[in-house]
Residue, then its C-alpha position, 0 to 999 in steps of 0.5 A: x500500500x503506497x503512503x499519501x506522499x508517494x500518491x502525492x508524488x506520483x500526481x506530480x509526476x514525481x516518482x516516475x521521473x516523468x517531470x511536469x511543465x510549468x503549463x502543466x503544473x498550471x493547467x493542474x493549479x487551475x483545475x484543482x482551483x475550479x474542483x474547491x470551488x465547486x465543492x465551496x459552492x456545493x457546500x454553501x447549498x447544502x447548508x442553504x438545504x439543511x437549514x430548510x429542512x430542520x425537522x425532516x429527518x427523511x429529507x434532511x438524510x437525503x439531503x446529505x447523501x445527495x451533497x456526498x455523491x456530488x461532492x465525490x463526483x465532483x472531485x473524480x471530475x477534477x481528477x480525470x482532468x488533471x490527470x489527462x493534462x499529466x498524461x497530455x505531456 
């Protein structure tokens, strides 16, 4: 099992000596930027959400598994694109 610095690594393309341009390392700064941003946005909704929901136990459970699945979708979004400007080199 690899330690989260050698999935880190090789994310940056740092363990098999594949090096990332600094567009690259860009383009990957700028989709990461946009997938916190969305999982903010995402965040600020559900909250939005939650406080209309006090009181509906049923809605309130849908509610977050509803925000769990758009939060994981969004960030395995944002991993295919960063992981297609890695391979793009």
């Amino acid at each position: 099992m690899k330690s989260s610095y050698e999935l880190a690594m090789e994310r940056l393309g740092g363990d098999d000596g594949t090096k990332l341009s600094d567009d690259q390392k860009a383009q990957i700064a700028e989709i990461d930027n946009r997938g916190k941003a969305k999982v903010a946005q995402l965040e600020v909704m559900q909250q939005q959400q939650v406080e209309a929901a006090a009181g509906d136990a049923a809605r309130l459970q849908a509610l977050l598994e509803a925000f769990a699945t758009d939060v994981a979708k969004t960030r395995e979004k944002t991993e295919r694109e960063k992981e297609k400007v890695r391979n793009a080199g």
